[in-house]
C-alpha positions in Angstrom: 32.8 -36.2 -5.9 32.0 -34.1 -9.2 34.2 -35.0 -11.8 36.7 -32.0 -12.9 34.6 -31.0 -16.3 31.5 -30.9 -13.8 33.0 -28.8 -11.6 33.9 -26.7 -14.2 30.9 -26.3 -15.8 28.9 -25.4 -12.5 31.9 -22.7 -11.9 30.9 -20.9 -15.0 27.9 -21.2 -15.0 27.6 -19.8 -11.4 29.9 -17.4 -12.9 27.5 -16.4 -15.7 24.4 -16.1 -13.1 26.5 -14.0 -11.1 27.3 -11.3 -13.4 23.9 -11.0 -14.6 23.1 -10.5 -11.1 25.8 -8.0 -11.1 24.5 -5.7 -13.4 20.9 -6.0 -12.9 21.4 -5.1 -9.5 23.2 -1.8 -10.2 20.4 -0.7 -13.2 17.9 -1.3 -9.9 19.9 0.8 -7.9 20.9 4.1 -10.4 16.9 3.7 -11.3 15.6 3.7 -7.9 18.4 6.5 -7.0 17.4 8.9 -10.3 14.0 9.1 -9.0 15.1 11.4 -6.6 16.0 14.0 -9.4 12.3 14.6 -10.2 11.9 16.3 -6.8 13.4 20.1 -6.1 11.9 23.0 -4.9 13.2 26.2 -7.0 16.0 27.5 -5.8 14.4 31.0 -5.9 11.4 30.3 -3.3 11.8 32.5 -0.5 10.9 31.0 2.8 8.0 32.3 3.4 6.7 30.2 0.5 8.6 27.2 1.5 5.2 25.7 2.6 3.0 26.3 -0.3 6.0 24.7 -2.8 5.8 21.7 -0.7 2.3 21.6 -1.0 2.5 21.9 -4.9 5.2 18.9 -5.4 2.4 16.4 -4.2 2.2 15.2 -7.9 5.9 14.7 -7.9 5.8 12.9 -4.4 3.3 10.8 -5.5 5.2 9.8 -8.8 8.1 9.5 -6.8 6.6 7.0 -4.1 4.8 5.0 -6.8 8.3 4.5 -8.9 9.4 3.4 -5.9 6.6 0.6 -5.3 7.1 -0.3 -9.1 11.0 -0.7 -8.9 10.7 -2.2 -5.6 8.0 -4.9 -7.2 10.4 -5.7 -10.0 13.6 -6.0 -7.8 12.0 -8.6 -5.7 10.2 -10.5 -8.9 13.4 -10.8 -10.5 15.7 -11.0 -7.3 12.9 -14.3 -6.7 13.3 -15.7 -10.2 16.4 -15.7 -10.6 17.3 -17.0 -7.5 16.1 -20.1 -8.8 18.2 -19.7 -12.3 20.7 -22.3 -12.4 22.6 -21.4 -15.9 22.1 -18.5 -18.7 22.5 -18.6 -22.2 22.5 -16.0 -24.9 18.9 -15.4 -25.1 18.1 -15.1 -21.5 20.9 -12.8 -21.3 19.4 -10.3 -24.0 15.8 -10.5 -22.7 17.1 -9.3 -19.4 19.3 -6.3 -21.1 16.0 -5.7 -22.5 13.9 -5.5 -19.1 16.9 -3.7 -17.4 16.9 -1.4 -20.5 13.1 -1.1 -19.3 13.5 -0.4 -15.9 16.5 2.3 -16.3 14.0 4.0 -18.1 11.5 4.0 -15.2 12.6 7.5 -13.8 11.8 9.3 -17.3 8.0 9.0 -17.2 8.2 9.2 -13.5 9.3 13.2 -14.1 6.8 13.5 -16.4 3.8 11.9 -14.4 4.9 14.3 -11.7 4.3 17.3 -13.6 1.7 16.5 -16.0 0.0 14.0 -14.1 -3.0 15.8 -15.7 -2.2 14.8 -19.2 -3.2 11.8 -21.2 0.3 11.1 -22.6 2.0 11.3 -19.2 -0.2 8.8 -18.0 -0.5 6.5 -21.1 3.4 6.6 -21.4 3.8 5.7 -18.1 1.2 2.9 -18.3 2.4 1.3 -21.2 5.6 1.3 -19.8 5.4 -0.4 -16.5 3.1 -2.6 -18.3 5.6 -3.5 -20.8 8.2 -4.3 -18.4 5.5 -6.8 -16.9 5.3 -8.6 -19.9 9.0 -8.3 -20.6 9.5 -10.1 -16.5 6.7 -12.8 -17.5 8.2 -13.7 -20.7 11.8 -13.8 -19.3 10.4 -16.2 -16.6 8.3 -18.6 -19.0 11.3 -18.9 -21.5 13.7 -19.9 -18.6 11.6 -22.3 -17.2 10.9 -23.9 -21.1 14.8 -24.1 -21.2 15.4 -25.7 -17.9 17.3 -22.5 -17.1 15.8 -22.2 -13.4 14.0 -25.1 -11.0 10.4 -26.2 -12.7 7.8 -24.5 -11.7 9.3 -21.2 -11.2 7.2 -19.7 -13.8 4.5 -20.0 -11.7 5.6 -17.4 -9.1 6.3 -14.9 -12.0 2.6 -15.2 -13.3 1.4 -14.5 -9.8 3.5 -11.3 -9.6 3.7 -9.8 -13.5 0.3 -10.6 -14.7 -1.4 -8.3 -11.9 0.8 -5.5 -12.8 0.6 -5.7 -16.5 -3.2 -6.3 -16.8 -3.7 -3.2 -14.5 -1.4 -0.6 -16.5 -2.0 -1.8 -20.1 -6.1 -2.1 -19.5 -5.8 1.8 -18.0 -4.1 2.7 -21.4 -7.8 2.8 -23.0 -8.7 4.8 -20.1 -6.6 7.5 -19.8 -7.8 8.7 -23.1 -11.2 9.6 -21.4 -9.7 10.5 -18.1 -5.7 10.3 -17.1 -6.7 10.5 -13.0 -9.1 7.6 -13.5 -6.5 5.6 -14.9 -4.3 6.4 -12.2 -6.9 4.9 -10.1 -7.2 1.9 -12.0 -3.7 1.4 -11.1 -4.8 0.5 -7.5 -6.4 -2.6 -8.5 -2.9 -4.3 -9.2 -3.1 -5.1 -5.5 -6.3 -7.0 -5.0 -5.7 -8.6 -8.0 -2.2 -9.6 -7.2 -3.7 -10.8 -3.8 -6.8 -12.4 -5.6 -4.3 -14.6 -8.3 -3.1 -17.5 -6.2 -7.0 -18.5 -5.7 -7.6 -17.6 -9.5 -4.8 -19.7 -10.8 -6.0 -22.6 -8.0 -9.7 -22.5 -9.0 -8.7 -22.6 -12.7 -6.6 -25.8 -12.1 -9.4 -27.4 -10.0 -11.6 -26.8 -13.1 -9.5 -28.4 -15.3 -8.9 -31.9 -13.5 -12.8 -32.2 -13.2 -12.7 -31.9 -16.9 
Protein backbone atom coordinates (compact mmCIF):
# COMPACT_ATOMS: atom_id res chain seq x y z
CA UNK A 1 0.00 0.00 0.00
CA UNK A 2 1.14 3.79 -0.61
CA UNK A 3 2.78 5.11 2.20
CA UNK A 4 0.75 8.00 4.08
CA UNK A 5 3.03 11.07 2.54
CA UNK A 6 2.26 9.33 -0.87
CA UNK A 7 -1.06 9.28 -0.45
CA UNK A 8 -1.06 12.64 0.44
CA UNK A 9 0.71 13.93 -2.18
CA UNK A 10 -1.55 12.17 -4.93
CA UNK A 11 -4.63 13.82 -2.91
CA UNK A 12 -3.46 17.17 -3.65
CA UNK A 13 -2.29 16.93 -6.42
CA UNK A 14 -5.56 15.37 -7.75
CA UNK A 15 -6.91 18.12 -5.89
CA UNK A 16 -4.96 20.77 -7.84
CA UNK A 17 -5.95 19.09 -11.30
CA UNK A 18 -9.29 19.18 -10.18
CA UNK A 19 -9.78 22.75 -9.61
CA UNK A 20 -8.17 23.75 -12.71
CA UNK A 21 -10.58 21.60 -14.33
CA UNK A 22 -13.14 23.44 -12.35
CA UNK A 23 -12.66 26.59 -13.64
CA UNK A 24 -11.69 25.95 -17.14
CA UNK A 25 -14.75 24.22 -17.54
CA UNK A 26 -17.08 27.11 -16.43
CA UNK A 27 -14.92 29.91 -18.82
CA UNK A 28 -15.92 27.10 -21.65
CA UNK A 29 -19.28 27.23 -20.69
CA UNK A 30 -20.11 31.26 -20.06
CA UNK A 31 -17.97 31.60 -23.57
CA UNK A 32 -19.96 29.13 -25.46
CA UNK A 33 -23.23 30.51 -23.62
CA UNK A 34 -22.28 34.56 -24.46
CA UNK A 35 -22.23 33.71 -28.09
CA UNK A 36 -25.73 33.64 -28.03
CA UNK A 37 -25.88 37.44 -27.26
CA UNK A 38 -24.57 38.38 -30.68
CA UNK A 39 -27.88 37.12 -32.17
CA UNK A 40 -31.42 39.38 -31.84
CA UNK A 41 -33.66 40.56 -34.15
CA UNK A 42 -34.80 44.26 -33.31
CA UNK A 43 -37.33 44.43 -31.19
CA UNK A 44 -39.06 46.95 -33.52
CA UNK A 45 -39.47 44.51 -36.70
CA UNK A 46 -42.89 44.09 -37.43
CA UNK A 47 -43.87 40.71 -38.59
CA UNK A 48 -44.24 41.02 -41.82
CA UNK A 49 -40.48 41.66 -41.92
CA UNK A 50 -39.75 38.82 -39.61
CA UNK A 51 -38.48 36.92 -42.70
CA UNK A 52 -36.16 39.32 -44.38
CA UNK A 53 -34.43 40.07 -40.63
CA UNK A 54 -33.74 36.45 -40.51
CA UNK A 55 -32.37 36.46 -43.76
CA UNK A 56 -30.00 39.52 -42.90
CA UNK A 57 -28.53 37.81 -39.44
CA UNK A 58 -26.75 35.18 -41.76
CA UNK A 59 -23.38 36.84 -40.97
CA UNK A 60 -24.21 36.62 -37.28
CA UNK A 61 -25.34 32.93 -37.67
CA UNK A 62 -22.44 32.14 -39.32
CA UNK A 63 -20.11 33.83 -36.66
CA UNK A 64 -22.21 32.27 -34.19
CA UNK A 65 -21.80 28.53 -35.57
CA UNK A 66 -18.11 29.00 -36.25
CA UNK A 67 -17.52 30.21 -32.40
CA UNK A 68 -19.13 27.36 -31.66
CA UNK A 69 -16.81 24.89 -33.77
CA UNK A 70 -13.73 26.90 -32.34
CA UNK A 71 -14.84 26.62 -28.56
CA UNK A 72 -15.96 23.26 -29.20
CA UNK A 73 -12.30 22.35 -30.75
CA UNK A 74 -10.56 23.83 -27.72
CA UNK A 75 -12.84 22.17 -25.02
CA UNK A 76 -12.05 18.75 -26.42
CA UNK A 77 -8.06 19.69 -26.96
CA UNK A 78 -7.77 20.70 -23.53
CA UNK A 79 -10.51 18.39 -21.93
CA UNK A 80 -7.87 15.49 -24.03
CA UNK A 81 -4.72 17.03 -22.57
CA UNK A 82 -5.36 17.45 -19.54
CA UNK A 83 -6.89 14.27 -19.01
CA UNK A 84 -3.59 12.98 -19.09
CA UNK A 85 -2.15 15.78 -16.49
CA UNK A 86 -1.08 14.07 -13.49
CA UNK A 87 0.06 17.28 -11.24
CA UNK A 88 0.17 21.29 -11.80
CA UNK A 89 2.56 23.71 -10.67
CA UNK A 90 2.59 27.47 -10.71
CA UNK A 91 3.41 27.97 -14.26
CA UNK A 92 1.05 25.52 -15.85
CA UNK A 93 -1.52 27.16 -13.76
CA UNK A 94 -0.81 30.78 -15.23
CA UNK A 95 -0.45 29.60 -18.88
CA UNK A 96 -3.94 28.18 -18.57
CA UNK A 97 -5.43 31.55 -16.92
CA UNK A 98 -3.87 32.88 -19.85
CA UNK A 99 -5.63 30.54 -22.60
CA UNK A 100 -8.98 30.68 -20.50
CA UNK A 101 -8.41 34.47 -20.44
CA UNK A 102 -8.19 33.80 -24.36
CA UNK A 103 -11.05 31.87 -24.88
CA UNK A 104 -13.54 34.08 -22.57
CA UNK A 105 -12.75 36.55 -25.00
CA UNK A 106 -13.93 34.42 -27.91
CA UNK A 107 -17.52 35.87 -28.02
CA UNK A 108 -16.14 39.61 -28.48
CA UNK A 109 -14.78 39.31 -32.05
CA UNK A 110 -17.49 36.79 -32.72
CA UNK A 111 -20.05 40.04 -32.47
CA UNK A 112 -17.94 41.88 -34.39
CA UNK A 113 -17.31 39.23 -37.28
CA UNK A 114 -21.09 38.98 -37.39
CA UNK A 115 -21.55 42.47 -38.28
CA UNK A 116 -18.62 43.55 -40.03
CA UNK A 117 -17.65 40.40 -41.51
CA UNK A 118 -16.87 42.70 -44.45
CA UNK A 119 -14.10 44.53 -42.74
CA UNK A 120 -10.47 43.82 -42.59
CA UNK A 121 -10.12 44.34 -38.72
CA UNK A 122 -13.09 42.14 -37.88
CA UNK A 123 -11.54 39.43 -39.60
CA UNK A 124 -7.82 40.08 -38.74
CA UNK A 125 -8.87 40.43 -35.00
CA UNK A 126 -10.63 37.41 -35.11
CA UNK A 127 -7.90 35.56 -36.86
CA UNK A 128 -5.22 36.49 -34.71
CA UNK A 129 -7.09 35.63 -31.99
CA UNK A 130 -8.14 32.06 -32.46
CA UNK A 131 -4.74 31.72 -33.74
CA UNK A 132 -3.24 32.91 -30.64
CA UNK A 133 -5.17 30.73 -28.44
CA UNK A 134 -3.67 27.81 -30.67
CA UNK A 135 -0.38 28.73 -29.87
CA UNK A 136 -1.23 29.48 -26.28
CA UNK A 137 -2.95 25.35 -26.25
CA UNK A 138 0.41 24.09 -28.04
CA UNK A 139 2.68 25.72 -25.72
CA UNK A 140 0.66 24.73 -22.60
CA UNK A 141 0.88 21.12 -23.86
CA UNK A 142 4.78 21.12 -24.77
CA UNK A 143 5.74 22.76 -21.38
CA UNK A 144 3.69 20.06 -19.42
CA UNK A 145 4.97 17.24 -21.15
CA UNK A 146 8.90 18.95 -20.67
CA UNK A 147 7.94 18.91 -16.87
CA UNK A 148 6.54 15.43 -16.63
CA UNK A 149 3.33 17.22 -15.69
CA UNK A 150 1.07 14.79 -18.00
CA UNK A 151 1.93 10.97 -19.47
CA UNK A 152 4.92 11.25 -22.26
CA UNK A 153 3.91 11.71 -25.35
CA UNK A 154 0.93 13.71 -24.81
CA UNK A 155 2.37 16.57 -26.65
CA UNK A 156 1.90 14.83 -29.60
CA UNK A 157 -1.91 14.87 -29.68
CA UNK A 158 -1.77 18.70 -29.01
CA UNK A 159 0.42 19.25 -32.23
CA UNK A 160 -1.98 17.26 -34.19
CA UNK A 161 -4.94 19.44 -33.05
CA UNK A 162 -3.35 23.29 -32.35
CA UNK A 163 -0.93 23.47 -35.14
CA UNK A 164 -3.86 23.10 -37.91
CA UNK A 165 -5.79 25.70 -36.31
CA UNK A 166 -3.17 28.18 -35.68
CA UNK A 167 -1.36 27.93 -39.12
CA UNK A 168 -4.76 28.45 -40.75
CA UNK A 169 -5.86 31.74 -38.81
CA UNK A 170 -2.53 33.45 -38.44
CA UNK A 171 -1.44 32.69 -42.31
CA UNK A 172 -5.09 34.38 -43.27
CA UNK A 173 -3.98 37.50 -41.24
CA UNK A 174 -1.79 38.65 -44.38
CA UNK A 175 -4.85 37.93 -46.35
CA UNK A 176 -7.44 39.65 -45.04
CA UNK A 177 -5.65 42.80 -45.76
CA UNK A 178 -6.34 42.15 -49.61
CA UNK A 179 -9.64 40.47 -49.02
CA UNK A 180 -11.46 39.74 -45.39
CA UNK A 181 -14.00 36.96 -47.21
CA UNK A 182 -11.01 35.19 -48.73
CA UNK A 183 -9.48 34.87 -45.50
CA UNK A 184 -12.61 33.59 -44.19
CA UNK A 185 -12.19 30.92 -46.66
CA UNK A 186 -8.82 30.20 -45.84
CA UNK A 187 -10.19 29.33 -42.57
CA UNK A 188 -11.65 26.02 -44.16
CA UNK A 189 -8.47 24.56 -44.70
CA UNK A 190 -7.85 23.92 -40.89
CA UNK A 191 -9.77 20.71 -41.63
CA UNK A 192 -7.87 19.01 -44.27
CA UNK A 193 -4.96 19.97 -42.69
CA UNK A 194 -5.94 18.84 -39.35
CA UNK A 195 -6.97 15.49 -41.19
CA UNK A 196 -3.72 15.54 -43.33
CA UNK A 197 -1.20 16.04 -39.92
CA UNK A 198 -1.02 12.49 -38.55
CA UNK A 199 0.48 11.33 -42.11
CA UNK A 200 2.65 14.69 -42.11
CA UNK A 201 4.09 14.15 -38.62
CA UNK A 202 4.47 10.14 -39.63
CA UNK A 203 6.26 10.82 -42.97
CA UNK A 204 8.47 13.35 -41.27
CA UNK A 205 9.63 10.71 -38.68
CA UNK A 206 10.10 8.06 -41.40
CA UNK A 207 12.46 10.60 -42.93
CA UNK A 208 14.37 11.08 -40.09
CA UNK A 209 15.33 7.33 -39.13
CA UNK A 210 16.51 6.83 -42.78
CA UNK A 211 18.78 9.73 -41.99
Amino acid sequence: MPEPAQRESDERARYGVGRLLTLSDGVFAIALTLLVLSLHVDVTTPASELGAALRNARPELYAYGLSVLVIGAFWMAHHRLYARVVRVDAPLLWMNIVYLGLVALIPYPTDLLGRYGEETDAVVLYALLIGLGAVVSLGVAVYAERQGLVDPGSALGAVLRAVPIAVVFLASVPVAFSSPQAAQYVWLLAVPLRLAMPRLLARARATDEDR
